[in-house]
TORKOL-4160 file (C-alpha; in steps of 0.2 Angstrom, whole numbers, padded with zeros to 4 digits, m for minus):
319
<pt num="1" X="0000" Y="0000" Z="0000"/>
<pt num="2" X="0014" Y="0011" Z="0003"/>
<pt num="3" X="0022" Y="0009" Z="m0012"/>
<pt num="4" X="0005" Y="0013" Z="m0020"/>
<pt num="5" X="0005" Y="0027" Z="m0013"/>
<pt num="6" X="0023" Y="0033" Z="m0017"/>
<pt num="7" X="0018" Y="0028" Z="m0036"/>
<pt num="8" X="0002" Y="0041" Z="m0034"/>
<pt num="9" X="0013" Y="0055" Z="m0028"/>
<pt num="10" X="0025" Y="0053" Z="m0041"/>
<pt num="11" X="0011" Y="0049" Z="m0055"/>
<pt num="12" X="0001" Y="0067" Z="m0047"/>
<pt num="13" X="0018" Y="0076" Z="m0048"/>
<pt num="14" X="0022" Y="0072" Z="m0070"/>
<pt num="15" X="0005" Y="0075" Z="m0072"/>
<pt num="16" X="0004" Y="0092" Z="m0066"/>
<pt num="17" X="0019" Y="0097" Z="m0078"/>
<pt num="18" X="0011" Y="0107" Z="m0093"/>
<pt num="19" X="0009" Y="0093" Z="m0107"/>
<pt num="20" X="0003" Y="0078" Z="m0110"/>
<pt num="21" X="0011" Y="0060" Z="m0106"/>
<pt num="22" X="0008" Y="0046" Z="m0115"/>
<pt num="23" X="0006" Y="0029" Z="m0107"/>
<pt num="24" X="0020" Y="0021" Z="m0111"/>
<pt num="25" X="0032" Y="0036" Z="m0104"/>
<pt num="26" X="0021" Y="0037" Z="m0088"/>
<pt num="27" X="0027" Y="0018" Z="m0087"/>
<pt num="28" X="0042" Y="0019" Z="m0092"/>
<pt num="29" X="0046" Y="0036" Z="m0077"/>
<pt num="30" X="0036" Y="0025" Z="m0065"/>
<pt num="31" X="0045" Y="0008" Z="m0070"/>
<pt num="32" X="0028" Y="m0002" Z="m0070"/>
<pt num="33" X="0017" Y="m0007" Z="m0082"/>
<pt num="34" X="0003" Y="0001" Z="m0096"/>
<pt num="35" X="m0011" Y="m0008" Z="m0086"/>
<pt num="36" X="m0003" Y="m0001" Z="m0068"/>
<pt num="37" X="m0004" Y="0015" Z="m0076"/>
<pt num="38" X="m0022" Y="0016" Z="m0082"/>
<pt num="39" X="m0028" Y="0009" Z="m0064"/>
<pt num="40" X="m0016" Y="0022" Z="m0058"/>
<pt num="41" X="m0025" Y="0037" Z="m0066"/>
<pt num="42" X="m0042" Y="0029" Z="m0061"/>
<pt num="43" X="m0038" Y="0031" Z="m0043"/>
<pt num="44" X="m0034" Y="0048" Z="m0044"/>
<pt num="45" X="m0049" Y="0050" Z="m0055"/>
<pt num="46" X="m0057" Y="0043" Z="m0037"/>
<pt num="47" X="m0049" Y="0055" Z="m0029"/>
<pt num="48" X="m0055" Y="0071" Z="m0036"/>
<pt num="49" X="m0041" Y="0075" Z="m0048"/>
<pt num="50" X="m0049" Y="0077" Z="m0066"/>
<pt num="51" X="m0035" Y="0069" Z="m0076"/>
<pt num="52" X="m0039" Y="0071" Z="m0096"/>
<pt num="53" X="m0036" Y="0058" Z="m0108"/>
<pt num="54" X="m0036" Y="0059" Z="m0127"/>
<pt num="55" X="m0032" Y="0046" Z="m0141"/>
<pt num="56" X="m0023" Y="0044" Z="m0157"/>
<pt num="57" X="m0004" Y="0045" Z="m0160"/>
<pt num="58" X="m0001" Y="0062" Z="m0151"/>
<pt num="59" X="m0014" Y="0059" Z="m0137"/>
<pt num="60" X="m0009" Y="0054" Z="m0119"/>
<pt num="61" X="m0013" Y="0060" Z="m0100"/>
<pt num="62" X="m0017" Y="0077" Z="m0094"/>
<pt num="63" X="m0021" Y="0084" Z="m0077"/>
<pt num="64" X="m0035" Y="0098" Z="m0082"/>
<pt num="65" X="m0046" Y="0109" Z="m0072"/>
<pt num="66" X="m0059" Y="0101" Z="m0061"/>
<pt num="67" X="m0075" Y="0108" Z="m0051"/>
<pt num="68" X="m0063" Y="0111" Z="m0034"/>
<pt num="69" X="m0046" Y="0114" Z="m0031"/>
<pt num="70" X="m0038" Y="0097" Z="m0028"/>
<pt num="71" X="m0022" Y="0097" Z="m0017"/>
<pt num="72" X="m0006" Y="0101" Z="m0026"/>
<pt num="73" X="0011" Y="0096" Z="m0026"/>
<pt num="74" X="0025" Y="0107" Z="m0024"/>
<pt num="75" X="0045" Y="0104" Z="m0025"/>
<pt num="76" X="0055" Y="0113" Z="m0015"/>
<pt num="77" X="0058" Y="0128" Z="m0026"/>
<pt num="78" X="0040" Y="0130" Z="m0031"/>
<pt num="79" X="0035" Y="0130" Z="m0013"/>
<pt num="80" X="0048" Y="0143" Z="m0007"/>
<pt num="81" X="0042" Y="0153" Z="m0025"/>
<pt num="82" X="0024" Y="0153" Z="m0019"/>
<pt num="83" X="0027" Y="0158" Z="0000"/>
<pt num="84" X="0040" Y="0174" Z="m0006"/>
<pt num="85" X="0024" Y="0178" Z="m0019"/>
<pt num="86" X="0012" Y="0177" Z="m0003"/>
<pt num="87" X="0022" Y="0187" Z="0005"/>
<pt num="88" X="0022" Y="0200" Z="m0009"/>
<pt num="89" X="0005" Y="0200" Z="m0011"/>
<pt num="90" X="m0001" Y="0205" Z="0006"/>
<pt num="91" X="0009" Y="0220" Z="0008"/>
<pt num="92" X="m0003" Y="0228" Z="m0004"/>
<pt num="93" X="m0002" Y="0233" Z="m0020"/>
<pt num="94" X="m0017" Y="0224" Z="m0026"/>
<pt num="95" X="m0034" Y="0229" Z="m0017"/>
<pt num="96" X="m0041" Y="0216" Z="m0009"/>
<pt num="97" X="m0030" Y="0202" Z="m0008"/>
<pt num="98" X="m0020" Y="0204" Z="0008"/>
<pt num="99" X="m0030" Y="0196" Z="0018"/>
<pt num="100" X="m0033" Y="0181" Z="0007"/>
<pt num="101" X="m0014" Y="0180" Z="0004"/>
<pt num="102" X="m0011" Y="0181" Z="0023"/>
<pt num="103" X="m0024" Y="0167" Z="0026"/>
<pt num="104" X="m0015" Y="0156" Z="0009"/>
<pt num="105" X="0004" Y="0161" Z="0017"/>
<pt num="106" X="m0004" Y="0152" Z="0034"/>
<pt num="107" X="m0010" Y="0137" Z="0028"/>
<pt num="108" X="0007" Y="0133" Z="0015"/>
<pt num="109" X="0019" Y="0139" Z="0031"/>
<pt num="110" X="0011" Y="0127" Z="0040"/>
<pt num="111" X="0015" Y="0111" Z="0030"/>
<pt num="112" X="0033" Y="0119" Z="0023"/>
<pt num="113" X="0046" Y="0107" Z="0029"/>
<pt num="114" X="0059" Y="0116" Z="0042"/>
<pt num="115" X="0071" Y="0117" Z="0029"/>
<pt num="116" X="0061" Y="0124" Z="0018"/>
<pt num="117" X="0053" Y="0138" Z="0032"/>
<pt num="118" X="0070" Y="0145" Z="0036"/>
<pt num="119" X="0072" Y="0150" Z="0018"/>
<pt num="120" X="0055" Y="0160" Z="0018"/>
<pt num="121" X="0058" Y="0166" Z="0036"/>
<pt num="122" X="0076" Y="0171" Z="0031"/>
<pt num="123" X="0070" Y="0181" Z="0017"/>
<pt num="124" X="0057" Y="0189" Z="0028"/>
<pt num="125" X="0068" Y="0195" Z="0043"/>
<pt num="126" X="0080" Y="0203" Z="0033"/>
<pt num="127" X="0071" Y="0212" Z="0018"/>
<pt num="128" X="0066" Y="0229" Z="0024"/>
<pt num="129" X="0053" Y="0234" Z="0010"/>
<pt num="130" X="0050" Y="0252" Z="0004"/>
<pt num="131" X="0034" Y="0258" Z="0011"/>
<pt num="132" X="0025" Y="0269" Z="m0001"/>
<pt num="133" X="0012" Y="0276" Z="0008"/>
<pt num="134" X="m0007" Y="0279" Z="0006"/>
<pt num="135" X="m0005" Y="0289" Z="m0011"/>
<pt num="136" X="0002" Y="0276" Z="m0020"/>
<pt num="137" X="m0011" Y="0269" Z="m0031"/>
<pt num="138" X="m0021" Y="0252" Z="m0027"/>
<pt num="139" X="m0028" Y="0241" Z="m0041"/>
<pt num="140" X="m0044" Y="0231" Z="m0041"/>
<pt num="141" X="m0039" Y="0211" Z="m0042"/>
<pt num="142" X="m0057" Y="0212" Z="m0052"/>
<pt num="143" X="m0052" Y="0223" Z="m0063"/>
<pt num="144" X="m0033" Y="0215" Z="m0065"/>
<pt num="145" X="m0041" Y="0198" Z="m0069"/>
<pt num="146" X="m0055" Y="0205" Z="m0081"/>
<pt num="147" X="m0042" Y="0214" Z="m0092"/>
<pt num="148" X="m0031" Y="0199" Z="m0091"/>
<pt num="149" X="m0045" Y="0188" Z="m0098"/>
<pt num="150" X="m0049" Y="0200" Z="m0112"/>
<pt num="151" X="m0033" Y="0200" Z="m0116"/>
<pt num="152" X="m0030" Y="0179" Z="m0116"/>
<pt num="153" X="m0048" Y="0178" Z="m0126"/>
<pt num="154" X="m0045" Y="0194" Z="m0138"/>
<pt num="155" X="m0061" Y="0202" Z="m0133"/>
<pt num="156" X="m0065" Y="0220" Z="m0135"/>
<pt num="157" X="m0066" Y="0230" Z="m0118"/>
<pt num="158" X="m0074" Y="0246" Z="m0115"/>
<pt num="159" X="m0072" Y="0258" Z="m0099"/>
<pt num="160" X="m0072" Y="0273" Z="m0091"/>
<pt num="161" X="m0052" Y="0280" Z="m0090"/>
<pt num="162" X="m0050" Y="0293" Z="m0079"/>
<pt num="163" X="m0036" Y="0308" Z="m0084"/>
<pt num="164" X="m0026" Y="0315" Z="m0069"/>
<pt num="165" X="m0040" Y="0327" Z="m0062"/>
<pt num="166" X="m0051" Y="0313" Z="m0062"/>
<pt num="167" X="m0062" Y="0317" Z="m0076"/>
<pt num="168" X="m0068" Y="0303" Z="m0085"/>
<pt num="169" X="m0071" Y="0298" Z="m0103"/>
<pt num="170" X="m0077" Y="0282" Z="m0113"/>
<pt num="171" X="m0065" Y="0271" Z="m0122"/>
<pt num="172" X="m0067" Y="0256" Z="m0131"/>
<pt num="173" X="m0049" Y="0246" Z="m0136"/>
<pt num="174" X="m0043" Y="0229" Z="m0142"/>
<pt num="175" X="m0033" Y="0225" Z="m0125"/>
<pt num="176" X="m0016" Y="0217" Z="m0129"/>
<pt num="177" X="m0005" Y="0215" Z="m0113"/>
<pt num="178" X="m0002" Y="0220" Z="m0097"/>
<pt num="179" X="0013" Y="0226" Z="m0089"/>
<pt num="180" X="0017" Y="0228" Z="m0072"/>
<pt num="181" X="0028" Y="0242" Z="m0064"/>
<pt num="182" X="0032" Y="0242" Z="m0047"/>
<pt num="183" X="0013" Y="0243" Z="m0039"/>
<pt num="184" X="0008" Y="0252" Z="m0057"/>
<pt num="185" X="m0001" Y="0241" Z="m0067"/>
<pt num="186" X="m0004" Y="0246" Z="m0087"/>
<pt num="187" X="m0015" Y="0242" Z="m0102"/>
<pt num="188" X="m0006" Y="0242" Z="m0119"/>
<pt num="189" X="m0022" Y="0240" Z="m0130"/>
<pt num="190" X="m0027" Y="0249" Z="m0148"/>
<pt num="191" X="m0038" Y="0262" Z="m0146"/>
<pt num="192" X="m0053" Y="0261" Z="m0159"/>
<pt num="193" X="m0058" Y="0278" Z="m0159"/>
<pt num="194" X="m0041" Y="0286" Z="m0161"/>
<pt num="195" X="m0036" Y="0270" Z="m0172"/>
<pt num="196" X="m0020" Y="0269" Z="m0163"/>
<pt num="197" X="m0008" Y="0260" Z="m0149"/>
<pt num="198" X="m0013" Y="0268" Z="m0133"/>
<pt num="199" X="m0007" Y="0265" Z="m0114"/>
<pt num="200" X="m0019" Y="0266" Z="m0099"/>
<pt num="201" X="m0014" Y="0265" Z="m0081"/>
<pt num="202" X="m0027" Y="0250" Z="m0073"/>
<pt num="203" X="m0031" Y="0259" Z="m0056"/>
<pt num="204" X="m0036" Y="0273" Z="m0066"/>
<pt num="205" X="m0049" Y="0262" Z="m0078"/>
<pt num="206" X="m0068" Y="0258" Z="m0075"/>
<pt num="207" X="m0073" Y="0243" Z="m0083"/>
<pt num="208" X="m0092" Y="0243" Z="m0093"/>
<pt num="209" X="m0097" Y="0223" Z="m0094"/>
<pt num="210" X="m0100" Y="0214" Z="m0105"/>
<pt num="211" X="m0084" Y="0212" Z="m0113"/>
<pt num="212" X="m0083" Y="0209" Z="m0133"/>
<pt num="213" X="m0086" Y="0205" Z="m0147"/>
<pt num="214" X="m0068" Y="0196" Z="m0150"/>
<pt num="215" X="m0054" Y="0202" Z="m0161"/>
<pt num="216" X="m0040" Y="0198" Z="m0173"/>
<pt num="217" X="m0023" Y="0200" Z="m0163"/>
<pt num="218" X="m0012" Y="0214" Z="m0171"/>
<pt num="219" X="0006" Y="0217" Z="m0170"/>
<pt num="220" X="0012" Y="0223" Z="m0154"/>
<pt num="221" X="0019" Y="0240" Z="m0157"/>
<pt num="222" X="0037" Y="0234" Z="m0152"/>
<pt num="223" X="0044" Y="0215" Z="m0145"/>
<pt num="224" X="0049" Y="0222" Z="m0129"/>
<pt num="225" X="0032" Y="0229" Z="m0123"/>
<pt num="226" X="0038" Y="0232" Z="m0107"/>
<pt num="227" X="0051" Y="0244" Z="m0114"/>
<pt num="228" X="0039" Y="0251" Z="m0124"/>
<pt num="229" X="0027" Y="0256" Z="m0108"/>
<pt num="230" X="0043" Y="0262" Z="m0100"/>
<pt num="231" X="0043" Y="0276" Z="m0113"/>
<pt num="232" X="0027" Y="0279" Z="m0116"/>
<pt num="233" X="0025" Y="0281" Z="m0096"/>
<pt num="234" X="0039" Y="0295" Z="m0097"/>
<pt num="235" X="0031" Y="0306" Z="m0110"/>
<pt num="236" X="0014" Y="0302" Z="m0104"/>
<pt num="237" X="0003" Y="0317" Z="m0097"/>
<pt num="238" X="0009" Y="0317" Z="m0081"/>
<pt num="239" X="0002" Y="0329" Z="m0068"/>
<pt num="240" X="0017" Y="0339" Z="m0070"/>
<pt num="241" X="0028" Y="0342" Z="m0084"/>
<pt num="242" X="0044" Y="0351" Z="m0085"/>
<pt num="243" X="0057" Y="0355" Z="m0098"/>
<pt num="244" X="0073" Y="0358" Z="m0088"/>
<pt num="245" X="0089" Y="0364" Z="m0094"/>
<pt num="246" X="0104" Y="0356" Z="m0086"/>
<pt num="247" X="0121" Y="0365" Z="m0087"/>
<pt num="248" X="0130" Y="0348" Z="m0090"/>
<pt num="249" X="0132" Y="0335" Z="m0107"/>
<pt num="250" X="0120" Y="0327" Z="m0112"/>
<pt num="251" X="0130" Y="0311" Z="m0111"/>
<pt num="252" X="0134" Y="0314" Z="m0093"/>
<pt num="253" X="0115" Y="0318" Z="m0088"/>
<pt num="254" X="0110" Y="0303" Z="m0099"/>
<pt num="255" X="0118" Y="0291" Z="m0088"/>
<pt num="256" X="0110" Y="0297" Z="m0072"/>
<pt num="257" X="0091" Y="0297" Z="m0082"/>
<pt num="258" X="0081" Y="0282" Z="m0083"/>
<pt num="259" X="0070" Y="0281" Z="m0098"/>
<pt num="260" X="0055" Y="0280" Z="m0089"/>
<pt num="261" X="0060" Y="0296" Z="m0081"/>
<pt num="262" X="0064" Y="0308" Z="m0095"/>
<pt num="263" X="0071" Y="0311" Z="m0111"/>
<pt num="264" X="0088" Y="0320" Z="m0116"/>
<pt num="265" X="0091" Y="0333" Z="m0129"/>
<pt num="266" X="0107" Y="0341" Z="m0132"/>
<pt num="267" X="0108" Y="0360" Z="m0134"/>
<pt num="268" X="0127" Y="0360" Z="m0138"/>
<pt num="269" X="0142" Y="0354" Z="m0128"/>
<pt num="270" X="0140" Y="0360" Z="m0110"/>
<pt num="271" X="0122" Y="0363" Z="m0111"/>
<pt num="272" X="0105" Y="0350" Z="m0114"/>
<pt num="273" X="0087" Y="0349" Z="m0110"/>
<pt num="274" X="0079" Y="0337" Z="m0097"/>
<pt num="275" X="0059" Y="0334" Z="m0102"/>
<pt num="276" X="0054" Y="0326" Z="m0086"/>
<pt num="277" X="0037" Y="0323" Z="m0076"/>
<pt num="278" X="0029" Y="0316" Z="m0061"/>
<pt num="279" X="0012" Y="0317" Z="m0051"/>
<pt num="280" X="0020" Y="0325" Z="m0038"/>
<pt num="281" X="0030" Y="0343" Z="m0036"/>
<pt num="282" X="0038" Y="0334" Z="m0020"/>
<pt num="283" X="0045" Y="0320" Z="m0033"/>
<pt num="284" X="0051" Y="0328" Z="m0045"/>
<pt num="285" X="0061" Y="0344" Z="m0036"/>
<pt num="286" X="0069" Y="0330" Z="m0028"/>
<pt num="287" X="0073" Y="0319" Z="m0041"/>
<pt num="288" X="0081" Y="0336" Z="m0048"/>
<pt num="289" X="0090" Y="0340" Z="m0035"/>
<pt num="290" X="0098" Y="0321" Z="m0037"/>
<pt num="291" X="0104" Y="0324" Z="m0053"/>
<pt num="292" X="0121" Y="0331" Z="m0046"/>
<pt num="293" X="0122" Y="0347" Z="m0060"/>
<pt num="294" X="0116" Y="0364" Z="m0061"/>
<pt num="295" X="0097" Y="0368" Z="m0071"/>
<pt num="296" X="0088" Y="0381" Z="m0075"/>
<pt num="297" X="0067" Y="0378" Z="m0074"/>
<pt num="298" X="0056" Y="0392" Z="m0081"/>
<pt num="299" X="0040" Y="0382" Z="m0081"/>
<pt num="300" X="0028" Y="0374" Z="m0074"/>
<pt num="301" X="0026" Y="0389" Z="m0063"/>
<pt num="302" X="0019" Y="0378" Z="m0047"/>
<pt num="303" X="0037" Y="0370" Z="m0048"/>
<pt num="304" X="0044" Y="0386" Z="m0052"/>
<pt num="305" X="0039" Y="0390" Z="m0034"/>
<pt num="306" X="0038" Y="0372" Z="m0025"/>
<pt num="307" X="0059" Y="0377" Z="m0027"/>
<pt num="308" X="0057" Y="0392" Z="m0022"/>
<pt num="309" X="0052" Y="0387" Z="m0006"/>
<pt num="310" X="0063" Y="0375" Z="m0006"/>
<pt num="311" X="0079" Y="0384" Z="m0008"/>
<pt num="312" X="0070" Y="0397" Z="0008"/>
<pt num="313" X="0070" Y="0383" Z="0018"/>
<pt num="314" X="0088" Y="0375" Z="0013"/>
<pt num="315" X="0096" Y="0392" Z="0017"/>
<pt num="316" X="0087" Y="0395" Z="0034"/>
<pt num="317" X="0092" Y="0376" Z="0040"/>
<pt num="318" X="0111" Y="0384" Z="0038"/>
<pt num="319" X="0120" Y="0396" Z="0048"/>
């Protein structure tokens, strides 16, 4: 009986591997017979796993979605990869889901092997994550999942998007991917109306249901879509926009810019321009002031004074 059992572990574990196992290889892993194999499969069938089987020369055995969750089985890595992914998930960043991930986190810590719990307790007593605070923004998991499933069944979505002062206005796309930045989450998805690739940020979208009808795929815009939101997020309306002229080569700021951040024009040797952005005055008059060079900012005005105040206050904390 034990060794039955073993053979039903190690059955359950090639099984859950994404592709289909003939019999004969099953048998062959398992060192047992065809027969064995079939009566095998029928006692997980028994025991709730839906194990799928087709025929012909490229049919064989696959473990497929039931009506429950059947118990799963995890090597060592898998297990440490879904506890640190646990842990992720209820910090926050996704509305909604701490507790649930809390409650998931319990349940796999309680079964972890001690070996196993010193790596994810390791990982947890000495990472110091970066708070961001309340104004960071917090995405719907309804709303992550619907857009992912539009995007997996190529079906047309229509929503209210919301534009930095929180005004809203219709839109209806062919949604493509969706990238995740930090606890950002964006839409790359054609816009129909403007007939042309757009980017939306996901807490900022309000989904109108039904989805559809379905669509023809198009060509991403670029291979690397994550790149391509990456730039798209940097010359995106941001609250605040500036054009800032460093006193320093372009080459030199360059290195100290992220695309995400800003773009770099050279004016001539000594001298280039900065186009920058944030939602915040606070963020971007410090990220200026960590650039390590001279510049000159004329506009917007509301940054013009947020330095203002600044350079007040920097010269009254000195003697």
């Amino acid at each position: 009986m034990l060794e039955t059992s073993a053979r039903l572990l190690r059955l359950l574990s090639l099984l859950q591997t994404p592709r289909d196992w003939s019999g004969s290889e099953l048998a062959e892993r398992l060192s047992v017979s065809t027969r064995t194999v079939r009566n095998d499969i029928e006692r997980l069938r028994t025991l709730g796993y839906p194990v799928h089987a087709t025929r012909g020369a490229i049919g064989g055995y696959r473990l497929g979605a039931g009506a429950a969750l059947p118990p799963l089985l995890l090597d060592d890595e898998e297990a440490v990869a879904v506890a640190v992914g646990l842990r992720t998930a209820a910090g926050g960043g996704i509305s909604g889901i701490e507790e649930t991930s809390l409650r998931a986190l319990a349940k796999l810590e309680q079964v972890l092997p001690s070996r196993l719990r010193r790596r994810v307790n390791a990982l947890q007593s000495y990472t110091v994550p970066v708070r961001w605070g309340d104004t960071s923004p917090r995405v719907d998991p309804n709303t992550l999942t619907l857009l992912a499933g539009a995007c997996r069944d190529h079906e047309r979505l229509r929503f209210d998007y919301r534009d930095h002062h929180g005004t809203a206005s219709p839109r209806a796309v062919e949604p493509h991917r969706l990238v995740n930045w930090g606890r950002r989450w964006y839409l790359v998805a054609w816009d129909i109306d403007r007939q042309d690739w757009r980017t939306f940020r996901v807490d900022r979208i309000e989904p109108r249901t039904p989805t559809g009808p379905r669509f023809a795929p198009r060509e991403l815009p670029e291979e690397d879509v994550a790149a391509y939101v990456s730039r798209r997020v940097s010359s995106a309306a941001w609250r605040y926009r500036a054009r800032v002229v460093v006193h320093a080569p372009a080459e030199a700021v360059a290195e100290r810019v992220w695309e995400a951040v800003g773009t770099v024009e050279a004016v001539d040797e000594r001298t280039c321009v900065l186009d920058t952005g944030s939602d915040s005055l606070e963020t971007l008059a410090v990220y200026l002031g960590m650039l390590g060079f001279d510049f000159s900012v004329t506009e917007p005005p509301e940054l013009v004074a947020h330095l203002r105040d600044l350079a007040d206050r920097y010269r009254r904390a000195t003697p």
